[in-house]
C-alpha positions as a LaTeX table, in Angstrom:
\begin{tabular}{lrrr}
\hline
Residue & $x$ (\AA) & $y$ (\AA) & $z$ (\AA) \\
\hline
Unk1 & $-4.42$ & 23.79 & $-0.20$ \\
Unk2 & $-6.91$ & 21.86 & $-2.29$ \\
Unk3 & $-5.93$ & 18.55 & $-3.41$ \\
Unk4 & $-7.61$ & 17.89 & $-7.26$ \\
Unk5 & $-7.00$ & 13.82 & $-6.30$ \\
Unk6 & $-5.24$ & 11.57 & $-4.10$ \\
Unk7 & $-2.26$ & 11.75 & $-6.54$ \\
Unk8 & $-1.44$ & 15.18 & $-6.04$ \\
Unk9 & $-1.37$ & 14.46 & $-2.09$ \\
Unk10 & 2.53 & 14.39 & $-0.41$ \\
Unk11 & 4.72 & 11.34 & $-0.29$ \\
Unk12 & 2.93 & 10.13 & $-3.89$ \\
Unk13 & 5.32 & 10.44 & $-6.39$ \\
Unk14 & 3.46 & 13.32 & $-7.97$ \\
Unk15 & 4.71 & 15.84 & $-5.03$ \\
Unk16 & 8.29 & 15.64 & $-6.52$ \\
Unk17 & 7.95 & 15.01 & $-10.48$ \\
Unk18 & 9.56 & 18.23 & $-11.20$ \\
Unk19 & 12.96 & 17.86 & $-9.00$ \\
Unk20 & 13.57 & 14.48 & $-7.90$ \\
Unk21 & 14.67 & 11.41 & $-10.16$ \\
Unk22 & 14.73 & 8.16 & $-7.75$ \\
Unk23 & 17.59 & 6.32 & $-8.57$ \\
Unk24 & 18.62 & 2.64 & $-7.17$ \\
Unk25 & 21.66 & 0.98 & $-5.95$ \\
Unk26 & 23.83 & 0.75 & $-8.91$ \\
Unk27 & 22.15 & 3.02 & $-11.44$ \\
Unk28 & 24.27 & 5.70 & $-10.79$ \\
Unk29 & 27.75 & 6.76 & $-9.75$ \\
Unk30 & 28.34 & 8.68 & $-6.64$ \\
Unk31 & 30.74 & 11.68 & $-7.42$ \\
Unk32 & 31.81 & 12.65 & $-3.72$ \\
Unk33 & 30.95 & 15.68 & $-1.87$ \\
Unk34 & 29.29 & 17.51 & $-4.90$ \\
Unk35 & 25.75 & 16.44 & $-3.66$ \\
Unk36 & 23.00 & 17.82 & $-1.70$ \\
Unk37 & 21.56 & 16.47 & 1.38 \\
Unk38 & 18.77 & 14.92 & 3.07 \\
Unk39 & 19.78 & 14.97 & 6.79 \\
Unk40 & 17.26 & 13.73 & 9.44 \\
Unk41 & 17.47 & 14.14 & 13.00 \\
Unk42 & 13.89 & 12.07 & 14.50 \\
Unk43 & 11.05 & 14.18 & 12.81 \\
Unk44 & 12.71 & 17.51 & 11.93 \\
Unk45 & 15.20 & 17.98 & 8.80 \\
Unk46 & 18.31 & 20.21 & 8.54 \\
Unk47 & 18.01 & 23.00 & 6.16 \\
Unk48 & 20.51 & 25.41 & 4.90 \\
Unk49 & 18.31 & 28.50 & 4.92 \\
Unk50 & 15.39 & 26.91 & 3.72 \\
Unk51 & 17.41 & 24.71 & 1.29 \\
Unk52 & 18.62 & 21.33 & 1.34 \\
Unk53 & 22.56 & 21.44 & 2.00 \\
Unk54 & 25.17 & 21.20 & $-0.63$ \\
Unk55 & 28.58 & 20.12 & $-0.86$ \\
Unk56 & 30.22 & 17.83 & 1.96 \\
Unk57 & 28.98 & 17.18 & 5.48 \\
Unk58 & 30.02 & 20.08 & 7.44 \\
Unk59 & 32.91 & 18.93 & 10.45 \\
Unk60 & 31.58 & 17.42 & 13.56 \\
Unk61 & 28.58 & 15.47 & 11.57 \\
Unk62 & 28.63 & 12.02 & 12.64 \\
Unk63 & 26.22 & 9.99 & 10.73 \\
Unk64 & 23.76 & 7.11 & 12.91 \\
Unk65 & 22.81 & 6.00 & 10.03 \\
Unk66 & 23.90 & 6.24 & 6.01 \\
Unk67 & 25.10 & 8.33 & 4.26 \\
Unk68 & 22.59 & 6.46 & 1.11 \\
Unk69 & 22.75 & 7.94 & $-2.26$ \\
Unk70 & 18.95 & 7.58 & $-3.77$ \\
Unk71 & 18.54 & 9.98 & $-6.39$ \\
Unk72 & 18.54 & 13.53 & $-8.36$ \\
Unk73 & 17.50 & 16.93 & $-6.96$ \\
Unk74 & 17.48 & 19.75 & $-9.62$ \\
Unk75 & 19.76 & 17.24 & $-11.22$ \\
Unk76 & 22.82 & 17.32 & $-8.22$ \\
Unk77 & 23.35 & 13.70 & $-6.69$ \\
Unk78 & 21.44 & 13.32 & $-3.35$ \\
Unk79 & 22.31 & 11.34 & $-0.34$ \\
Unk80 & 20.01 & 10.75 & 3.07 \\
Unk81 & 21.67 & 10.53 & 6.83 \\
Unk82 & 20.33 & 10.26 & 10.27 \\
Unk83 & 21.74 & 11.77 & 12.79 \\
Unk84 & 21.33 & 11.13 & 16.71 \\
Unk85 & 18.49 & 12.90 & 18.73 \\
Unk86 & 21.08 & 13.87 & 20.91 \\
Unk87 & 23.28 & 15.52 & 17.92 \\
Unk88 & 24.09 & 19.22 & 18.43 \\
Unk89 & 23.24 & 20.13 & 15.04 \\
Unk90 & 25.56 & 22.84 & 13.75 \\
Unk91 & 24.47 & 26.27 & 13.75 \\
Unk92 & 24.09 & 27.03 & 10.14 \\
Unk93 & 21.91 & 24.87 & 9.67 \\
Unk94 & 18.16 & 24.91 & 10.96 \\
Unk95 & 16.02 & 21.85 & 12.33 \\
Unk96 & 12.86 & 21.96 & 10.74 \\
Unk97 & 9.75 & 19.53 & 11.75 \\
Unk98 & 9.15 & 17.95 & 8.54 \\
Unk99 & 5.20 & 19.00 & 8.93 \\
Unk100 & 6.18 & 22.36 & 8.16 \\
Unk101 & 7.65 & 21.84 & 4.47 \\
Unk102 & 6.33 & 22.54 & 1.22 \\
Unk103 & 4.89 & 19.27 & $-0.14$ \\
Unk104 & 7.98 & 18.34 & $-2.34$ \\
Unk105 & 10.76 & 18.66 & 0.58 \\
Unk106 & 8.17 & 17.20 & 2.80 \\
Unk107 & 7.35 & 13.98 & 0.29 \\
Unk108 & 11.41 & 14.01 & 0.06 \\
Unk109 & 11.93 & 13.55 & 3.57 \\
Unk110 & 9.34 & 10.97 & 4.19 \\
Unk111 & 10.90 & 9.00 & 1.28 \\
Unk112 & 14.71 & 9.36 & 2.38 \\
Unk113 & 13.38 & 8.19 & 6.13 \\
Unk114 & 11.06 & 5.01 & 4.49 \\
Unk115 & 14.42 & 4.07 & 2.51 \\
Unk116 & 16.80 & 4.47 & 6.16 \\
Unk117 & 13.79 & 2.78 & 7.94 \\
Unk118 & 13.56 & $-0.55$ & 5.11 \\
Unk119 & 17.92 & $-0.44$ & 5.11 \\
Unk120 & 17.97 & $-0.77$ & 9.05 \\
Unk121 & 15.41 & $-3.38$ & 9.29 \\
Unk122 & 16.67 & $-5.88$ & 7.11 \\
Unk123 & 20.27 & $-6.01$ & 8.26 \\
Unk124 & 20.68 & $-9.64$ & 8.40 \\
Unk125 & 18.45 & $-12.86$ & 6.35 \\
Unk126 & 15.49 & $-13.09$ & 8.76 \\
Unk127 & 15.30 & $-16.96$ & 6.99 \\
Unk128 & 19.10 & $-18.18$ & 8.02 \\
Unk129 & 20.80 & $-14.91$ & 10.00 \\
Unk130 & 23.24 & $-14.57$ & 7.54 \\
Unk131 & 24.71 & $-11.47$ & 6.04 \\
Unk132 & 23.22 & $-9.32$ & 3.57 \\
Unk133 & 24.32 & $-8.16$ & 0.28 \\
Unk134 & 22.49 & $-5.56$ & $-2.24$ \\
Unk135 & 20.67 & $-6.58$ & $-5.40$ \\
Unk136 & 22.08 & $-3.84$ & $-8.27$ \\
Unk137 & 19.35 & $-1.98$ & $-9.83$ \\
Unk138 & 16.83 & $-2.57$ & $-7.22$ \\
Unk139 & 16.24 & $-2.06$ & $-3.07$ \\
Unk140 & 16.26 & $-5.51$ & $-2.65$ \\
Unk141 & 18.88 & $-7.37$ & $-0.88$ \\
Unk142 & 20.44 & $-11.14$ & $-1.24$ \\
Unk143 & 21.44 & $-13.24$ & 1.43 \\
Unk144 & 25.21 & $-14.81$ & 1.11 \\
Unk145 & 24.73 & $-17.55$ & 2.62 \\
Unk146 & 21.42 & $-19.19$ & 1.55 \\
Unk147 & 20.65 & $-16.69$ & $-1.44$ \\
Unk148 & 17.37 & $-15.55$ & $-0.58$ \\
Unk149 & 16.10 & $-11.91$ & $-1.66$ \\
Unk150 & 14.77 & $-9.77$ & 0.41 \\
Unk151 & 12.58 & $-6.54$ & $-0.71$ \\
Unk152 & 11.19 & $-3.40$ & 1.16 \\
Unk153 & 8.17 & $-4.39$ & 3.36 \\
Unk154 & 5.12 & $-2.23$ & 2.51 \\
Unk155 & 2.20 & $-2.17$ & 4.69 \\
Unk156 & $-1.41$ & $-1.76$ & 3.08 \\
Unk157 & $-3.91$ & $-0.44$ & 4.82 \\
Unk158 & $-7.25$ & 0.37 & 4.77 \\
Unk159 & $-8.72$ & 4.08 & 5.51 \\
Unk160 & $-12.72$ & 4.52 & 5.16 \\
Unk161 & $-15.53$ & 6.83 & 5.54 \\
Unk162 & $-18.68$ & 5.76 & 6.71 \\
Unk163 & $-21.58$ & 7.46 & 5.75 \\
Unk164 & $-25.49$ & 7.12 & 7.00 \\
Unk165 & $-27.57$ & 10.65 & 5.25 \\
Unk166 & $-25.94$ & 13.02 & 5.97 \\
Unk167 & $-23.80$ & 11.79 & 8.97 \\
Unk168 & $-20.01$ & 10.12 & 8.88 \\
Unk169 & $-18.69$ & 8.12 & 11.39 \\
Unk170 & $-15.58$ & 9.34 & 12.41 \\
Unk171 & $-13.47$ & 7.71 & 15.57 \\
Unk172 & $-10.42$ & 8.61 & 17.55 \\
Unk173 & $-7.51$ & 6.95 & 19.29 \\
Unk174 & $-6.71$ & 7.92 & 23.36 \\
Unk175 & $-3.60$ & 8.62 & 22.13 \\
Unk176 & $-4.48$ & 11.80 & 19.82 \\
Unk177 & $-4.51$ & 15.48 & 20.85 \\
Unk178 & $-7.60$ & 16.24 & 22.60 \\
Unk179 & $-10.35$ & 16.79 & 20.11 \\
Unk180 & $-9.02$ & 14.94 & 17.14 \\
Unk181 & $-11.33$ & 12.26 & 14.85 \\
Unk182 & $-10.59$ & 11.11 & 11.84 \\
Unk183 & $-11.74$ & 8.20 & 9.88 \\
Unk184 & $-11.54$ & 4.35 & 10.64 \\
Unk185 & $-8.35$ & 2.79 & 9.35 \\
Unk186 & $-6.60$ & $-0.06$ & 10.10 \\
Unk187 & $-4.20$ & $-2.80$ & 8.05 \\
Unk188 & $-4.91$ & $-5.39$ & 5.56 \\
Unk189 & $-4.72$ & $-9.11$ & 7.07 \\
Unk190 & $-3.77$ & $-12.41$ & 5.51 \\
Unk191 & $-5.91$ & $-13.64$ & 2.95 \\
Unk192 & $-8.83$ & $-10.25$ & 2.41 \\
Unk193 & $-9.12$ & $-8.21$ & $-0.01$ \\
Unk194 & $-9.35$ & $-4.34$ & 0.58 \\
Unk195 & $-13.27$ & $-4.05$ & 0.33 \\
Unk196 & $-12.98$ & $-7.33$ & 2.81 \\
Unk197 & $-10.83$ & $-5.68$ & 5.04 \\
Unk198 & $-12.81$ & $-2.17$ & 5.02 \\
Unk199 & $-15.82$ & $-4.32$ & 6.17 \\
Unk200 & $-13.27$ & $-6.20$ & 9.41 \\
Unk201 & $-12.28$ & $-2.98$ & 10.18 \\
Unk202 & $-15.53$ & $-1.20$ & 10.80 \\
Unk203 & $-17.14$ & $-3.97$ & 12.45 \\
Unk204 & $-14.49$ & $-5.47$ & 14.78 \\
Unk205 & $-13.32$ & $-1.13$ & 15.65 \\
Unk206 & $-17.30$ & 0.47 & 16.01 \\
Unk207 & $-19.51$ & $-2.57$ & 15.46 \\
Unk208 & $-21.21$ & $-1.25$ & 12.24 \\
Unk209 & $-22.29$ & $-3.35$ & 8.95 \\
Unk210 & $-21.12$ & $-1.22$ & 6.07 \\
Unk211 & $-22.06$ & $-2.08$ & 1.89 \\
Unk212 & $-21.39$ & $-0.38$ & $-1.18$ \\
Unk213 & $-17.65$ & $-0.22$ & $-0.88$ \\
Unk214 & $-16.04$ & 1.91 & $-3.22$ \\
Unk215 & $-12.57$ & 2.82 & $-3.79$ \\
Unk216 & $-11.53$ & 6.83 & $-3.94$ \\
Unk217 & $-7.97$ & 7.05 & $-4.19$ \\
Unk218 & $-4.72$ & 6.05 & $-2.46$ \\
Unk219 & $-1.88$ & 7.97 & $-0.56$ \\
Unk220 & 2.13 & 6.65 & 0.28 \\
Unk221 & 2.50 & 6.73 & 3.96 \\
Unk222 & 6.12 & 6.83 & 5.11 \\
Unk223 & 5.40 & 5.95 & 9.20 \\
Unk224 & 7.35 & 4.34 & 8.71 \\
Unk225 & 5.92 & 2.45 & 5.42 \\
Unk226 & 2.30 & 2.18 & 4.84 \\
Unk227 & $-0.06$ & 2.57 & 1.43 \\
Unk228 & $-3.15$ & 3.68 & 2.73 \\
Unk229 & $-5.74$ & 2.64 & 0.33 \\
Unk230 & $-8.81$ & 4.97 & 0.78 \\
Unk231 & $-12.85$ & 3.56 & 0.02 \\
Unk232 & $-16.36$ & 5.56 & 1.25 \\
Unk233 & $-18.77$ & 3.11 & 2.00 \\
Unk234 & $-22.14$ & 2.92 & 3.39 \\
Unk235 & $-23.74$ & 2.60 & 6.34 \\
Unk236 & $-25.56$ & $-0.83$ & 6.28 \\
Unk237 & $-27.09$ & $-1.88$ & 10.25 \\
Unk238 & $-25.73$ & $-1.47$ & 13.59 \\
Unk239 & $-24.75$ & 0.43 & 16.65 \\
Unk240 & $-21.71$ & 1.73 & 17.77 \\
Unk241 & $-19.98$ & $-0.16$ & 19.96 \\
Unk242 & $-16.48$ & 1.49 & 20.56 \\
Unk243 & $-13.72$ & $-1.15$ & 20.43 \\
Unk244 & $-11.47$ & 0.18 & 23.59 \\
Unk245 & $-8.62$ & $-1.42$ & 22.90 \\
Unk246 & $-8.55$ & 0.31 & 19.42 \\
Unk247 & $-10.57$ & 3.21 & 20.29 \\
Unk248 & $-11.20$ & 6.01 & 22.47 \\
Unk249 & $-14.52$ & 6.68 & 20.82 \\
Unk250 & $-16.59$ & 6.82 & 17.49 \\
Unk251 & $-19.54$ & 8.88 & 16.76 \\
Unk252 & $-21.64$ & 9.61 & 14.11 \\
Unk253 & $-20.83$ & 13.80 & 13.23 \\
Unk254 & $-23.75$ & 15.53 & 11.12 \\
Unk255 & $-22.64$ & 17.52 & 8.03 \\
Unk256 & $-21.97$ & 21.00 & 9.23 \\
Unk257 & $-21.14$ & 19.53 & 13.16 \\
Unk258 & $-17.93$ & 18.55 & 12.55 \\
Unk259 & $-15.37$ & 17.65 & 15.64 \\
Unk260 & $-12.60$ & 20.32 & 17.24 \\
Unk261 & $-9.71$ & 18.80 & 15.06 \\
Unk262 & $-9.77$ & 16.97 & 11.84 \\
Unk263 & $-6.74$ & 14.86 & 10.17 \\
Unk264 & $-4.03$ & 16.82 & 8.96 \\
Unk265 & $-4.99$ & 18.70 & 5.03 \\
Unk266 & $-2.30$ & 16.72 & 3.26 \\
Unk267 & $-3.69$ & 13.66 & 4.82 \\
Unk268 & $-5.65$ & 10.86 & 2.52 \\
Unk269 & $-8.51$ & 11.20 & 5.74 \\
Unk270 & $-8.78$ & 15.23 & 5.32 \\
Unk271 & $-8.98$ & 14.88 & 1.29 \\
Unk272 & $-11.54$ & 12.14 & 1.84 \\
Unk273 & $-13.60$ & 14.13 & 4.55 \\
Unk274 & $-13.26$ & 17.08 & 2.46 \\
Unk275 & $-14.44$ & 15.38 & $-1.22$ \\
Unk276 & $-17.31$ & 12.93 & $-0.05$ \\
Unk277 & $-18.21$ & 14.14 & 3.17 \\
Unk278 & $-20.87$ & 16.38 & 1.94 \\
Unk279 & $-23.97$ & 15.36 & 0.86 \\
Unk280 & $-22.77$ & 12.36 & $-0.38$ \\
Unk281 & $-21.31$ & 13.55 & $-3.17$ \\
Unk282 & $-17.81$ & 13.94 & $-5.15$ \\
Unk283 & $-16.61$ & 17.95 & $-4.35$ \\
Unk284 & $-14.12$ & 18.02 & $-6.30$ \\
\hline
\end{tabular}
């Protein structure tokens, strides 16, 4: 599928305009068991027959974790739990690897798992230890003891292609299935700027100088809760020198030679790769 802009990519809000309000704590009422369901169980979601389940939690579901009313699907109430890895799910229902959905279930399930992910790790005032209370209207929280508010973490990053001609410098961690580059990325420090830390990043991960900075587009990244902010820039001087406790390696890949495996398509890196990695210029 080709991506007209970053916008359009999963996990932006764009992906689920057309059937999902987001509601906050205290905007709406929760009306029981007439709801549908996100349920997670580590990186797959339970579907009822390709379809989010409806109605009340079928007998035997014990919840780790919620249940969290967040929103509107096709206008029903919807609620997110997490169940165990260990969980037998039951055997109407199907585990699906979140990969695998359409974009809007997909961008559903990464935000239902950013919102379980924020609500379990901010469980207690990190300033005094005390307990936590929730701020109406919002997905902040308020400490009862010393009053301080507390608001979902999000991590910016950086994400950047390098280009020198017609060559990009593309890297990958040991970590990745054999074959796989993808772009140089990494997350915004105290006190830079993006363009500042696209410029770090490069340098301190391959040893390249980089100039012209330019910023392409930007993509919600719910593992667990990163914005990756995505620039091209140029090549300016330098060699690569692979930073090994970052990197595996980093090359420079001709147009036309490109690696085994690329990022994922609904990735910011494959919509990058794929709209400014030819000749320099915008494909859309």
């Amino acid at each position: 599928m080709k991506y007209p802009d970053t916008i359009n990519l999963p996990f932006n809000a764009e992906a689920l305009r057309e059937r999902f309000t987001q509601k906050k704590p205290g905007e709406m009422a929760d009306d029981g068991d007439h709801a549908a369901w996100v349920i997670l169980q580590g990186d797959t979601i339970l579907l009822d027959d390709g379809a989010l389940p409806q109605g009340a939690l079928l007998p035997g579901m014990i919840p780790s974790q919620g249940p969290m009313l967040f929103g509107l699907w096709d206008g029903a109430p919807i609620r997110v739990v997490s169940l165990s890895r260990s969980d037998v799910p039951p055997p109407s229902l199907q585990a699906v690897p979140t990969v695998e959905l359409p974009d809007d279930l997909m961008s559903l399930a990464g935000l239902a798992k950013q919102l379980l992910y924020w609500d379990r790790l901010c469980n207690v005032c990190s300033r005094c230890g005390g307990s936590l209370e929730r701020i109406d209207l919002s997905w902040g929280k308020r400490c009862t003891s010393c009053s301080h508010e507390h608001y979902p973490h999000i991590h910016p990053c950086v994400i950047v292609l390098v280009k020198r001609g017609d060559e990009m410098l593309l890297a990958r961690k040991p970590e990745w299935p054999k074959g796989r580059y993808s772009l140089v990325a990494g997350f915004v420090d105290f006190g830079e700027s993006l363009e500042e830390c696209v410029v770090r990043e490069v340098a301190e991960e391959t040893g390249i100088k980089v100039h012209n900075i330019r910023y392409v587009g930007s993509q919600n990244w719910p593992f667990p809760s990163q914005l990756m902010a995505g620039f091209v820039a140029d090549y300016l001087e330098g060699e690569v020198r692979v930073d090994q406790t970052e990197l595996e390696d980093a090359r420079w890949f001709p147009k036309g030679v490109m690696p085994d495996m690329l990022p994922p398509r609904r990735s910011i890196a494959r919509w990058i790769i794929e709209t400014y990695g030819n000749d320099g210029e915008d494909q859309r």
